[in-house]
N, C-alpha and C positions, 0 to 999 in steps of 0.2 A: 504494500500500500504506500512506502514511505516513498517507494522505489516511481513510483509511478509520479507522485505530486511533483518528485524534483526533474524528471523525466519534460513534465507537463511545464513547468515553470520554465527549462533553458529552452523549450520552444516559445513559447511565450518571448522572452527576454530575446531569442534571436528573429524573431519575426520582427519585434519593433528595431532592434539594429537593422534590420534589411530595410524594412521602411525608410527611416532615416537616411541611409545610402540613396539610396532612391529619389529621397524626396531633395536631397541635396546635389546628387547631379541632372536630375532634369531643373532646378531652380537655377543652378548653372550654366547649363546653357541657355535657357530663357534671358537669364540674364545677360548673357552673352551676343544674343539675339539683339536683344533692345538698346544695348550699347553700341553697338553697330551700325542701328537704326537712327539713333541719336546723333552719332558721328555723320552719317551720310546726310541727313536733315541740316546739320550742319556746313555742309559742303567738304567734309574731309574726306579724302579719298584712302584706300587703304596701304598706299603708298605712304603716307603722309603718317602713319600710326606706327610706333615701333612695336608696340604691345598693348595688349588688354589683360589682368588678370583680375578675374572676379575671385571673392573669397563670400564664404558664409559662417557667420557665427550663435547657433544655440543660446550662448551666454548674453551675447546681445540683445536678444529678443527677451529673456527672462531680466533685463536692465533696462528696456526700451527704449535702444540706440536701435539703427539701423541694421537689418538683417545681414541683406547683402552690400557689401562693398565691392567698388571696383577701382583699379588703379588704370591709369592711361598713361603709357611712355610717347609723346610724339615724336618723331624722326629727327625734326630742328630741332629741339630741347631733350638730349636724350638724359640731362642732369636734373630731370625736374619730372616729377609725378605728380598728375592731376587723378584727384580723386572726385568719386562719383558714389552716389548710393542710388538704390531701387525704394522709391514712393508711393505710394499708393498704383504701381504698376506701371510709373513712370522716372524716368532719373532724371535726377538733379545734382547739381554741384553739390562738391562735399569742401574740396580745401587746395592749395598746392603745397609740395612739399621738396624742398632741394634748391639750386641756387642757376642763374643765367646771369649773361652779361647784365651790368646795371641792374639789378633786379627788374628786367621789361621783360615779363610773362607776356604771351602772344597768343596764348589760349585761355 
């Protein structure tokens, strides 16, 4: 009987890890998606972007910061990261971070 509850409970406990997996890399690319879309609306080409890395964090949402974040390397500034979050299923500016000539950020 005992054999069974604990049986019964690491499935339980790994179904919600598999969820979580799940639910964090399709948020990922969604997010990934809209960052994209936000760049192109903006006129940037993908030449123009050195990188995108989105990140997701559990503990944020349980602090009520922002879930997803994403970082943007543009090509011209590649000493500077522009951040982004996801809002009510839309992003918006988060902050910059790192240094350029004169400090004249261009994005």
């Amino acid at each position: 009987m005992e054999r069974k509850v604990i049986v019964i409970a690491l499935c339980i406990v790994a179904v919600i890890i598999f969820s979580c997996f799940i639910y964090v890399f399709e948020g990922t690319k969604n997010a990934d998606k809209l960052m994209w879309e936000y760049l192109e609306k903006k006129g940037y080409s993908q030449s123009e972007i050195q990188s995108v890395d989105v990140s997701h964090s559990f503990l944020n949402i349980i602090l009520s910061y922002n879930e997803w974040s994403i970082a943007v390397v543009y090509t011209d500034e590649p000493t500077s990261i522009y951040y982004y979050h996801i809002k009510n299923g839309n992003v918006v500016e988060g902050g910059i971070s790192g240094t350029t000539d004169k400090e004249d950020f261009k994005h």
